[in-house]
C-alpha positions in Angstrom: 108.4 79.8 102.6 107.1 76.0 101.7 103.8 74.9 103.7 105.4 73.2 107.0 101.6 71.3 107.3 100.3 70.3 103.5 97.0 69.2 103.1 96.5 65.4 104.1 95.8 63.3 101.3 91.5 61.8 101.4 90.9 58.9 103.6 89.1 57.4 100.5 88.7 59.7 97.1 86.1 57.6 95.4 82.9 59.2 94.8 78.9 58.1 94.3 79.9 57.0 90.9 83.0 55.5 91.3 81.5 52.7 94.3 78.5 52.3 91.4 81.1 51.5 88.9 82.8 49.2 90.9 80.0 47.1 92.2 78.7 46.6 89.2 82.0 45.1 88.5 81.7 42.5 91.4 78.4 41.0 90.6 79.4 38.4 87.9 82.0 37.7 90.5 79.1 36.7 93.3 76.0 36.3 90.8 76.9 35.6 87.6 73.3 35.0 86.4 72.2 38.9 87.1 72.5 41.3 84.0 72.0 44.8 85.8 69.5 47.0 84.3 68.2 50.4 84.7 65.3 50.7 86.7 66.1 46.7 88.0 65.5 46.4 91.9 69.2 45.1 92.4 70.2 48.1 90.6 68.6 50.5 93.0 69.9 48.6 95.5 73.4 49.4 94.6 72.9 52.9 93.9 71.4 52.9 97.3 74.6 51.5 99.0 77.0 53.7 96.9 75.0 56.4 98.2 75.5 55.8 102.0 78.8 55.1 101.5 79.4 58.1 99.6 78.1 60.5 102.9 80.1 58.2 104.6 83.2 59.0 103.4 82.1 62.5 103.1 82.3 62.7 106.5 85.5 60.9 107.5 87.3 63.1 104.6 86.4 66.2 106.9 88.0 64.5 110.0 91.7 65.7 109.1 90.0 69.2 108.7 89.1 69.5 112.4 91.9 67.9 113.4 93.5 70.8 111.7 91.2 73.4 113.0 91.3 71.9 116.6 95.6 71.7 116.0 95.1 76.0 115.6 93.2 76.2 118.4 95.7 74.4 121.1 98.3 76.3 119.4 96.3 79.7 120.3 96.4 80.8 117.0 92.5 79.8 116.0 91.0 81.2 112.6 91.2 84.9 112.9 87.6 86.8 112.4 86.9 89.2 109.6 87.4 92.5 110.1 85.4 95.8 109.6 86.4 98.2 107.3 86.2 102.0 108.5 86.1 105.1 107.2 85.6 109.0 107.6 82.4 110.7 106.5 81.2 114.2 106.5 78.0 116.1 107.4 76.6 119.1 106.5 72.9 120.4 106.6 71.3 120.0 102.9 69.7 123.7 103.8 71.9 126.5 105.7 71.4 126.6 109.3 72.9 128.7 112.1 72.2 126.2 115.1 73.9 123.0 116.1 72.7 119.2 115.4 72.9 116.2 117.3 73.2 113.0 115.3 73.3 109.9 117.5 75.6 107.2 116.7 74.6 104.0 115.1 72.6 106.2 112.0 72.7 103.9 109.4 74.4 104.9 106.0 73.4 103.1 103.2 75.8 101.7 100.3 77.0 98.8 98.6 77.2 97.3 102.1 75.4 98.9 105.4 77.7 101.3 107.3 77.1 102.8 110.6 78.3 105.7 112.6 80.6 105.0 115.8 80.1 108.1 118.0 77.4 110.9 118.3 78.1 114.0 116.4 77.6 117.8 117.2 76.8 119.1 113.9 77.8 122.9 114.1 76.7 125.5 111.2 80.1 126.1 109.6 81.8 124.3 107.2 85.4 123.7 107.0 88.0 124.0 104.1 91.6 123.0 105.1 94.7 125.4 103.7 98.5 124.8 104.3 101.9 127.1 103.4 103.5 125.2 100.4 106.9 125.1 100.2 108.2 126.9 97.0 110.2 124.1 95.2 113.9 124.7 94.2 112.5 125.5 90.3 110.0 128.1 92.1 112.6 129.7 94.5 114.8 129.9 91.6 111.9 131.9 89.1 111.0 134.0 92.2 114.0 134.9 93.6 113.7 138.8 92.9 110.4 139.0 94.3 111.4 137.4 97.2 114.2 139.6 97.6 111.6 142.6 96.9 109.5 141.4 99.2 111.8 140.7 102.4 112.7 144.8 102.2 108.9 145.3 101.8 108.3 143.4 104.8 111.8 144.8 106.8 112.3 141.1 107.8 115.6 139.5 108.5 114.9 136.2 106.8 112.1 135.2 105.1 110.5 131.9 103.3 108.2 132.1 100.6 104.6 129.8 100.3 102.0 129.6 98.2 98.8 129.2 99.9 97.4 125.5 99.0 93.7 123.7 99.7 94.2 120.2 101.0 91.7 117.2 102.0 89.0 118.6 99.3 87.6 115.5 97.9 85.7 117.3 95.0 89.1 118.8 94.2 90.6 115.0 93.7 94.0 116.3 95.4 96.8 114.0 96.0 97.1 112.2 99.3 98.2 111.8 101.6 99.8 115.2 102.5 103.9 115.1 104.3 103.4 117.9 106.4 107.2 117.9 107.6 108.2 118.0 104.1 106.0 119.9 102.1 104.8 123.0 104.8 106.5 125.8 105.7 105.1 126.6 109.4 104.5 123.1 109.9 100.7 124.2 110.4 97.3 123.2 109.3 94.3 125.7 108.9 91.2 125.4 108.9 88.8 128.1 107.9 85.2 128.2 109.7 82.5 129.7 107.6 79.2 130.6 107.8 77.0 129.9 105.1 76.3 133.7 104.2 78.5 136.8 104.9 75.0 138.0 106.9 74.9 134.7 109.1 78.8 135.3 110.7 77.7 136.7 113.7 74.7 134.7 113.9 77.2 131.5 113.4 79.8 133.0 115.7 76.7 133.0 118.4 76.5 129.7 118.2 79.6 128.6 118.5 80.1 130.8 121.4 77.1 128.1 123.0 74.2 130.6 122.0 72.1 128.1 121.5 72.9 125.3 124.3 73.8 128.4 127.0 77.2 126.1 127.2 80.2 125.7 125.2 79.7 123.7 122.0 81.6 120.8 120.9 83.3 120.6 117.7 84.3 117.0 116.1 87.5 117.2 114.0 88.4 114.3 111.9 91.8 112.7 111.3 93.2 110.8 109.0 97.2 109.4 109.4 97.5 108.8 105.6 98.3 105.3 106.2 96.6 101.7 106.6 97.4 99.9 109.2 96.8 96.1 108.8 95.8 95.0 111.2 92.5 95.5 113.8 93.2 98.9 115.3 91.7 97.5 119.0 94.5 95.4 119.4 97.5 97.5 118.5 99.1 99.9 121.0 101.1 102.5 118.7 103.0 104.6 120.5 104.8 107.1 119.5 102.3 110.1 119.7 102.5 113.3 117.5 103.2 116.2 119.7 100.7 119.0 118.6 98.2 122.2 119.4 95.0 123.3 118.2 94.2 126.9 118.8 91.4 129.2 117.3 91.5 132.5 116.3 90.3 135.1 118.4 90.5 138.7 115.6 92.6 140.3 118.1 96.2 141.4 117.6 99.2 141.4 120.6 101.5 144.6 121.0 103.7 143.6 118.5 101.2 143.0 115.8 100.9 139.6 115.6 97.6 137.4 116.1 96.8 136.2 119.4 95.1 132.0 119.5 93.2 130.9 122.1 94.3 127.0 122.7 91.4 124.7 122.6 91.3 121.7 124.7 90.8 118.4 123.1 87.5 116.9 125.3 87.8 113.7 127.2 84.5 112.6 127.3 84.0 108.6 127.9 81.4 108.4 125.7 83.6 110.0 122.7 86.8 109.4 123.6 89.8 111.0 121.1 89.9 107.9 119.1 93.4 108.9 117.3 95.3 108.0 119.4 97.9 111.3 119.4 97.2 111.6 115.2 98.5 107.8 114.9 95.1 106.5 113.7 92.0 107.3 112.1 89.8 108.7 114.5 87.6 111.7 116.0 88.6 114.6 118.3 86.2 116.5 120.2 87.2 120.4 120.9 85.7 122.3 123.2 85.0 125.6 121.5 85.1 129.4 123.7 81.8 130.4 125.6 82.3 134.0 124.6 82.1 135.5 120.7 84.5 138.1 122.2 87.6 134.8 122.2 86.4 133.7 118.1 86.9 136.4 114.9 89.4 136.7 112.4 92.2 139.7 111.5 91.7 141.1 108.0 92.9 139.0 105.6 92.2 140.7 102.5 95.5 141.3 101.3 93.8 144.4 99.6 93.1 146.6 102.6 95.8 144.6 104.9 99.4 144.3 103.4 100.4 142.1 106.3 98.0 139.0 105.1 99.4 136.0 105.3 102.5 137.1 106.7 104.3 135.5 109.6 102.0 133.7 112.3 98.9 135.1 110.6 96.8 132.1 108.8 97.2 131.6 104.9 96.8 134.4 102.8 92.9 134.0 100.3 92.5 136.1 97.1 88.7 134.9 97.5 86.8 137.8 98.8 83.4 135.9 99.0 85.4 133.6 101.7 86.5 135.7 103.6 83.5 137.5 103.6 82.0 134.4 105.1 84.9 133.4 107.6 84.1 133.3 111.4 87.4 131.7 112.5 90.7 130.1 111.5 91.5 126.8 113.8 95.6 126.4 114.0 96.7 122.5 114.2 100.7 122.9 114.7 102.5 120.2 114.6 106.4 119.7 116.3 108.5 121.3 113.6 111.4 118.5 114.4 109.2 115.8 112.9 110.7 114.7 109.5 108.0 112.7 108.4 104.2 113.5 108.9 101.8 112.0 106.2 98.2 113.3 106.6 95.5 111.7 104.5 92.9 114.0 105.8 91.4 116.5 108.3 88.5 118.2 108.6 85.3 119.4 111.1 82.0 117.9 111.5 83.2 114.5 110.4 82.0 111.1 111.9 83.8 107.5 111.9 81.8 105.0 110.3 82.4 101.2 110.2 80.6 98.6 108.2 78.5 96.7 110.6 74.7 96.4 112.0 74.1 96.6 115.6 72.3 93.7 117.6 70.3 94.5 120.5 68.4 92.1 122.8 68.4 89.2 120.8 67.5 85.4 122.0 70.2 83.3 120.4 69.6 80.0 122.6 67.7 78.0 125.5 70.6 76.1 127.5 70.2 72.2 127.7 72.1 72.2 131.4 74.8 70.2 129.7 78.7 70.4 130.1 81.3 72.2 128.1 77.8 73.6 126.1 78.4 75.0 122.2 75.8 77.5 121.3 75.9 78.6 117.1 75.5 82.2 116.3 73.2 82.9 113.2 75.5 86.1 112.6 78.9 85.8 111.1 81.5 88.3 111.7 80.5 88.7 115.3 83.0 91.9 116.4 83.9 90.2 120.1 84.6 93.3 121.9 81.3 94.6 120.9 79.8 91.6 122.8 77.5 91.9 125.4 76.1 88.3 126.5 73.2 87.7 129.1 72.0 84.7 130.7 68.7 84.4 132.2 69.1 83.6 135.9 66.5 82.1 138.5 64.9 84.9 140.7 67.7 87.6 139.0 66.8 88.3 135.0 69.3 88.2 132.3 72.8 89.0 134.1 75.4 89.7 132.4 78.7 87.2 131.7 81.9 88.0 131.2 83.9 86.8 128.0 87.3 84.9 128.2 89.7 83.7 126.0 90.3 80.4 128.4 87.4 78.8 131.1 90.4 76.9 132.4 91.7 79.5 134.4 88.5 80.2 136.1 86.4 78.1 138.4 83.2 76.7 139.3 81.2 79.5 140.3 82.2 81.8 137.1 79.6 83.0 134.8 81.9 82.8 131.6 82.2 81.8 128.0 84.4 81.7 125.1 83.9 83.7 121.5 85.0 82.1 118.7 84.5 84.8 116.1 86.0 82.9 112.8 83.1 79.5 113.7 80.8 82.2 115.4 80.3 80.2 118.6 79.6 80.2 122.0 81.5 77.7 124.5 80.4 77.8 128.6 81.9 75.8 131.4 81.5 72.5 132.2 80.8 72.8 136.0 84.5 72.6 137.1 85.8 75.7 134.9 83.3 77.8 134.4 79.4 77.9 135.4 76.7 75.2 133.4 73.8 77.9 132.3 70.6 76.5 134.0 68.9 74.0 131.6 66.0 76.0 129.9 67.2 79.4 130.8 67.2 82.0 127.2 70.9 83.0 126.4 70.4 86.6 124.9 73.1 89.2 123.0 71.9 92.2 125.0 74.1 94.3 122.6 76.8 93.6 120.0 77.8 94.8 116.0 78.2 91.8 113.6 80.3 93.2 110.4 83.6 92.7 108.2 84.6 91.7 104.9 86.8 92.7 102.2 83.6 94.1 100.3 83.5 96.9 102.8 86.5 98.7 101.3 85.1 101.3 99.4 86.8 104.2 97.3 86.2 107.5 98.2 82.8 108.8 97.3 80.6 105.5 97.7 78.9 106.3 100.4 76.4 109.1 99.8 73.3 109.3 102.3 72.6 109.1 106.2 69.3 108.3 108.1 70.3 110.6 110.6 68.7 110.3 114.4 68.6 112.4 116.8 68.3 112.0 120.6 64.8 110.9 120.7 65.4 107.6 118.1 63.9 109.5 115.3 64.7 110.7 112.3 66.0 114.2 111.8 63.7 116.7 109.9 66.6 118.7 108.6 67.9 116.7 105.8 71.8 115.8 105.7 74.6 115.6 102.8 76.9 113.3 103.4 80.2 113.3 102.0 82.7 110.6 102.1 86.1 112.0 102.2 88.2 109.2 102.7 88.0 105.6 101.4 86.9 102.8 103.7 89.8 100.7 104.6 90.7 97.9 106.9 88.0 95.3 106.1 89.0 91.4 105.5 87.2 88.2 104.7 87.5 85.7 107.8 91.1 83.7 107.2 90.6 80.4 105.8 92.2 77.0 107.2 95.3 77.5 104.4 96.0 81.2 104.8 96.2 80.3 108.7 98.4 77.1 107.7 100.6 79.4 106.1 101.0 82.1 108.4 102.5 79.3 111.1 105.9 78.6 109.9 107.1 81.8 110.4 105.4 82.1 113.9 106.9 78.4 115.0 110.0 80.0 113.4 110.4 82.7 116.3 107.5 82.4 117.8 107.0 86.5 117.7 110.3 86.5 119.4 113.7 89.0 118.2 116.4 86.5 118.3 118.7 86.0 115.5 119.3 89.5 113.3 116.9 88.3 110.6 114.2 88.4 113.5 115.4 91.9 114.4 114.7 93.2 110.8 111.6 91.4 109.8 109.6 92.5 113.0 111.0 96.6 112.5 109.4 96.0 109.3 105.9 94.9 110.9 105.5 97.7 113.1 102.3 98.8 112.4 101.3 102.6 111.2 104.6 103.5 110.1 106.3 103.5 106.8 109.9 102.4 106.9 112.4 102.4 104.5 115.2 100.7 105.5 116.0 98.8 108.9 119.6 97.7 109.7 120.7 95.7 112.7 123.9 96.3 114.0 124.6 93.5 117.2 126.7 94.6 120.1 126.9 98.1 118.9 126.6 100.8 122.0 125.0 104.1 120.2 125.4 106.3 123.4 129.3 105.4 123.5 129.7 105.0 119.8 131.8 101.8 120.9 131.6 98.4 119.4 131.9 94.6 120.5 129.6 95.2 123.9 128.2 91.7 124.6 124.1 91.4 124.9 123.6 95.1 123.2 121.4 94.8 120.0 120.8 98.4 117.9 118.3 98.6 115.3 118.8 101.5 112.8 115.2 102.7 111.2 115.1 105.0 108.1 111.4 106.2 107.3 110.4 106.3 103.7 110.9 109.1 101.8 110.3 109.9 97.9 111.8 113.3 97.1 115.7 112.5 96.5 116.4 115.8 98.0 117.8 117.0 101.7 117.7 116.4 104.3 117.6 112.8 104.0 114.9 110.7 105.8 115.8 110.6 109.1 113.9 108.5 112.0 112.0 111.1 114.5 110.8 110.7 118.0 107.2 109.5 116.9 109.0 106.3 114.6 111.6 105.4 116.9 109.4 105.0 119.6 106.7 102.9 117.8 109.8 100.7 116.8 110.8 100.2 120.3 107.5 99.5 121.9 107.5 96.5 118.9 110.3 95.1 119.0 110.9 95.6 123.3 107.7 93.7 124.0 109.9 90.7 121.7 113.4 90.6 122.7 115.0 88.8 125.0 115.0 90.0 129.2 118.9 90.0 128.6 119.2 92.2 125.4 120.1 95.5 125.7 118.1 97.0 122.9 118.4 100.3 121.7 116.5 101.7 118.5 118.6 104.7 116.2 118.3 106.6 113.3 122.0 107.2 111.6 124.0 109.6 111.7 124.7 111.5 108.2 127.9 112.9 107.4 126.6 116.6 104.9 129.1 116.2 101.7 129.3 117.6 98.8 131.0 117.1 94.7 132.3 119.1 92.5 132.9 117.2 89.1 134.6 118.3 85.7 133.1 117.0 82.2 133.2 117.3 78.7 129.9 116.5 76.1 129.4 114.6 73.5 127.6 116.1 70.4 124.4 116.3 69.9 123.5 116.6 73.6 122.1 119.1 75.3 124.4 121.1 78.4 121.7 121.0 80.6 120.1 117.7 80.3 124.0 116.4 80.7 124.3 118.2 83.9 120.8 117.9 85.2 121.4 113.6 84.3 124.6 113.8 86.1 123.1 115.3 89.1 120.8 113.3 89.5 123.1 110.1 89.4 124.8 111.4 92.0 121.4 112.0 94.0 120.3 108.0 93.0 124.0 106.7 93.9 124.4 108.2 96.8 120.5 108.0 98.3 120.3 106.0 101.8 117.1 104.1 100.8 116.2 101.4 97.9 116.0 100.7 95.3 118.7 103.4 94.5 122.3 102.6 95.8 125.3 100.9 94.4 123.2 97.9 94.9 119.8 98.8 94.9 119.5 98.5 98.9 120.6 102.1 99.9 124.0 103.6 100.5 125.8 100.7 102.4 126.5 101.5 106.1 130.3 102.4 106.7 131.0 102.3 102.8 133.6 105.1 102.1 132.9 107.4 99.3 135.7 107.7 96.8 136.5 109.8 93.7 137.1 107.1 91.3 133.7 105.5 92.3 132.2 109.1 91.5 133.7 109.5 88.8 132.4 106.1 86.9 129.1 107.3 88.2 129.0 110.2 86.0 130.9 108.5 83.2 127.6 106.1 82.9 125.2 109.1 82.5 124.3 109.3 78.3 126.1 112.6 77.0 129.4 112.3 79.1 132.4 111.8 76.4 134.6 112.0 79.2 135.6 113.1 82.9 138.2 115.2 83.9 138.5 115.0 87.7 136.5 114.8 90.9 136.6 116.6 94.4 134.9 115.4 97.6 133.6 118.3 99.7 132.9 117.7 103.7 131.0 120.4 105.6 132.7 121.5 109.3 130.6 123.7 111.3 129.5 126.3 108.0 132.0 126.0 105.5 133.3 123.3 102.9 136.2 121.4 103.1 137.8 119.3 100.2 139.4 116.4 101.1 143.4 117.1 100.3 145.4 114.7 97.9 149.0 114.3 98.9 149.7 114.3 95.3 147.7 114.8 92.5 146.6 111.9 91.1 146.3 110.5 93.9 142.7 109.1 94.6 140.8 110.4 97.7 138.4 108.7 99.9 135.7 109.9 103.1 136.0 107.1 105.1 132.7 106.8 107.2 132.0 104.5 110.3 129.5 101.8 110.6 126.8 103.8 111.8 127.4 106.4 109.5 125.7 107.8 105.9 126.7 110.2 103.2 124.2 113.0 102.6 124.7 114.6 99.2 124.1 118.5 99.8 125.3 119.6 96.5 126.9 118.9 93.4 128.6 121.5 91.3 128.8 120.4 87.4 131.6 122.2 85.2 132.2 121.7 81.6 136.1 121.9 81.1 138.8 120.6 82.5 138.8 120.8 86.4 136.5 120.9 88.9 135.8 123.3 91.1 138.2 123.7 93.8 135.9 125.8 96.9 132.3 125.5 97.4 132.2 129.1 100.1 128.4 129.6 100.8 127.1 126.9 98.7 124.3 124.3 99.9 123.4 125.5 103.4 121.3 123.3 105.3 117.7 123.7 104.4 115.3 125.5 106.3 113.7 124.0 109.5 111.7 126.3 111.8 108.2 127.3 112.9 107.0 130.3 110.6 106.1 132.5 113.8 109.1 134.4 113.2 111.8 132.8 115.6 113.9 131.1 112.3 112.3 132.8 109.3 109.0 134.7 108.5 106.9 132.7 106.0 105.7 135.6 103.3 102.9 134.3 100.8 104.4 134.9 96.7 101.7 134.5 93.9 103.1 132.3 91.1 101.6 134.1 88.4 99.9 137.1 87.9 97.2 138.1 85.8 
């Protein structure tokens, strides 16, 4: 989009040496008689004048600049502040221990750039490793489908799903992230493994959990990571769209029908450490509160060598370490809603801590008031976080008092001890006696408390940050020594804007003014919505979802697709979580009289069978896997596959012909011999019937309707398959605790 407000051209562009040049050009005009020389009186007189002039103009050139800066500011969008970058780090006691730590917030953690912690942290005597059920993959199910079968009579289960048991969140491991847990976990679980730092020190350990120590029930800090950045500052965005999940512990009992029993732990609600994530939508702390009895924490076996039953069903993953789980106290459960379709997790872990770049300010004078109106105090500190700021005046016969921070003194009156922060000029503004209180001439202006901080050199990879000055209660240092770890990178921090980065960012706001109006708006402000990662957004005006019925003046329905990599069902589909983070963004923008209504689509299951002969010289299965795969591209919802690189179209029938120059195109195809189009009713396959043979044959599909390619069936010859009975069934969706299948851990290879 061009500039709408391009930078005014210099009052005057000449500099010192350009008004030298062109006196000395004058003289002979005026004084013919004078040769200038260096070191001459006249001389020095001119350079003297050029000089002035050149501050002069200096000065005036800068005039447009405020003009520009003071334009932003009665437009309400001023320069916006820099902001701090954040980040997860963990603790752990350089020597073993078996009693909880307290380590205050505001420790400093040195780096390239000062960090601090945000909250106080109970630092228990376990550490944490992080395991999850990995779903076989289609080449895996395929290798291991006679032990699978073996082990489903072993077990006497009706329906089983294999795993292989998987670390996650290690960060001396390097392991990808962030990890989909709706797409890549079996029982849609998390665990967490609590051990002691000795086999002899369980008991001890379990003690203090169990509040040994403290004689009340400890405090456990669990760290969360979403696995995504949002842009921007995490204070002023209301997400929505919370996770639905559990936590429980383990409690090494087993019910009457053999399966482990949890104990649910609460997550704490404690002002001072408030969960900060926001129902797993942002990077943040939860406290737990742990059980006040050793009798409610233990583990069940778990040594697949003395229990046959490890791993299986509801029971936490199955370890082939014995020194492990030797040294387990407890297993910590973190279920998540099994209908989710997309849940990306960057990290999670105990005895973690949030840590933002910043230094805190306490109690210092920044100012003596001169009594004057509409008063402007400067800040020596840049970066000033404002709703860290705590300002105090010092008042006749009452001490500093505190005043309250506004973002306009003309809506308050005379009698109002206010001000206005500027973060991006770091100033101070106060009243002028009609809006807002005068401070009393010589009376100290003091920041009783605030954290100055930001900048894009706070964004640190992973593993930058590598000691703490730990405190404890009492202000000092701690005389245990701690490691710190930091497990994910430091994200979020920005420079403060610049007068022609917020230029640029106005046309678009003037355009719509943060308002859904036209479709365009619609789509561009989906797209926006912070903390989610969306595919594909499609706007379909007077479309009624509920009624599936079209042309209904003042309804607007926005269709969301999350992002999804795997070209593989089910297709991405929109869950409770995105739809409602869409809504709450685009509701608080559309018009009072719009109808609005957010959707995922609805996907019709299909499935092909094709007929091709080879060319020589290629391989059979490289033909068919090619040709499978161009179905998978050609048919996916999302870009950049498609026929045009945006996703299947919406309401775009799928025909044979069109199939049929899809596989035609893949290298190795000499020729096709005919397509059929399968549709799925209730559990079985259904080809779409030609009235004659050659006739072509088309699924016609409505406007809020996609294909989603279940299957394709390649044959080399010269007809395709006619019935697909039993082939492609919907994949696998349930919670592992035995309700829709029992999750069995397989071993890949043995040794």
């Amino acid at each position: 989009m061009p500039n709408l407000f391009p930078a005014p051209p210099a009052i005057d562009d000449r500099r010192f040496d350009d008004l030298v040049a062109e006196l000395l050009a004058r003289v002979p005009a005026h004084t013919p008689e004078w040769k200038p020389q260096e070191g001459d009186p006249g001389r020095t007189l001119i350079e003297l004048f050029a000089w002035l002039a050149d501050t002069i103009l200096y000065r005036a050139n800068l005039i447009p600049e405020k003009q520009r800066l003071a334009f932003l500011e009665l437009l309400g969008k001023p320069l916006s502040p820099a902001r701090a970058a954040r980040g997860l780090v963990r603790l752990q006691p350089v020597n073993p221990v078996t009693i909880a730590q307290l380590v205050t917030r505001e420790s400093l953690i040195a780096g390239p750039v000062n960090f601090e912690t945000t909250e106080d942290i109970n630092l228990l005597p376990v550490t944490g490793d992080c395991y999850y059920k990995r779903e076989l993959s289609e080449t895996e199910q395929s290798e291991l489908a006679d032990v699978l079968s073996e082990l489903k009579d072993f077990h006497e289960l009706d329906d089983i799903a294999g795993y292989v048991t998987e670390r996650a969140f290690d960060p001396d491991l390097h392991l990808p992230s962030p990890l989909n847990v709706a797409e890549q976990v079996v029982d849609k679980c998390l665990w967490l493994v609590l051990l002691a730092p000795t086999p002899a020190d369980v008991e001890a350990v379990k003690a203090s959990l169990a509040g040994a120590d403290s004689g009340q029930a400890q405090q456990l800090m669990l760290g969360f990571d979403p696995g995504y950045q949002i842009a921007e500052a995490l204070d002023d965005i209301e997400l929505g769209g919370e996770v639905d999940f559990s936590i429980a512990i383990s409690t090494g009992e087993l019910d009457e029908q053999g399966q482990p029993v949890y104990l649910p732990l609460d997550i704490s609600d404690d002002p001072q450490n408030p969960n900060s994530t926001a129902g797993l939508t942002r990077r943040g702390m939860m406290k737990l509160t742990l059980p006040a009895s050793t009798s409610s924490i233990g583990v069940v076996g778990g040594d697949v060598r003395s229990d046959a039953n490890a791993g299986v069903g509801a029971r936490p993953p199955r370890l082939d370490d014995p020194e492990k789980i030797a040294r387990a106290v407890a297993w910590l459960r973190v279920q998540f809603d099994s209908s989710l379709s997309n849940l990306p997790i960057g990290y999670l872990g105990i005895n973690t801590v949030t840590v933002e770049q910043r230094i805190s300010i306490r109690n210092q004078v920044v100012a003596q008031s001169n009594g004057s109106a509409d008063q402007l105090v400067q800040l020596p500190w840049k970066n000033l976080q404002k709703q860290s700021l705590e300002l105090q005046v010092d008042e006749t016969g009452r001490g500093y008092v505190s005043w309250q921070r506004v973002d306009d003194l003309a809506l308050y009156g005379r009698d109002d001890s206010v001000y206005v922060l500027n973060p991006g000029l770091a100033t101070l503004q106060f009243g002028n006696g009609v809006f807002g209180r005068i401070p009393e001439a010589g009376r100290r202006i003091r920041i009783a408390s605030a954290w100055a901080g930001g900048g894009s050199e706070g964004n640190l990879k992973k593993g930058s940050l590598t000691s703490i000055s730990a405190r404890g209660l009492d202000g000092n240092l701690l005389g245990q020594p701690l490691t710190l770890t930091q497990v994910v990178a430091t994200e979020g921090g920005s420079d403060a804007e610049t007068l022609a980065e917020a230029e640029r960012r106005l046309p678009a706001w003037l355009k719509h003014r943060n308002r859904a109006v036209v479709e365009d708006d619609y789509r561009h402000l989906a797209l926006e919505t912070p903390g989610v990662d969306i595919g594909r957004v499609e706007v379909l005006p007077r479309f009624l979802p509920l009624q599936r019925s079209d042309n209904k003046p003042g309804v607007v329905s926005v269709m969301v697709l999350p992002q999804k990599e795997r070209l593989s069902p089910p297709n991405a589909r929109a869950d409770k979580p995105l739809v409602t983070r869409v809504y709450q963004q685009l509701k608080a923008r559309t018009p009072i009289a719009a109808e609005l209504y957010v959707i995922s689509c609805e996907y019709l299951p299909i499935a092909l069978s094709i007929a091709i002969s080879l060319r020589q010289g290629f391989s059979r299965d490289q033909v068919i896997y090619d040709v499978k795969q161009a179905f998978k591209e050609y048919l996916w919802s999302l870009p950049p596959h498609g026929p045009f690189g945006e996703g299947w179209p919406l309401g775009r029938k799928v025909g044979d012909r069109e199939m049929e120059v899809v596989a035609a195109r893949v290298a190795g195809v000499r020729e096709v011999a005919g397509c059929n189009i399968f549709q799925r009713i209730e559990q079985s396959w259904k080809k779409l019937a030609r009235l004659r043979p050659s006739d072509p044959v088309n699924l016609t599909l409505q406007k809020w309707q996609l294909p989603e390619l279940l299957g394709v069936v390649v044959t080399i010859g010269n007809s395709p398959e006619e019935e697909l009975t039993g082939l492609f069934g919907s994949p696998k969706v349930g919670s592992g605790d035995g309700s829709d299948f029992t999750a069995v851990p397989v071993i890949p290879e043995v040794c």
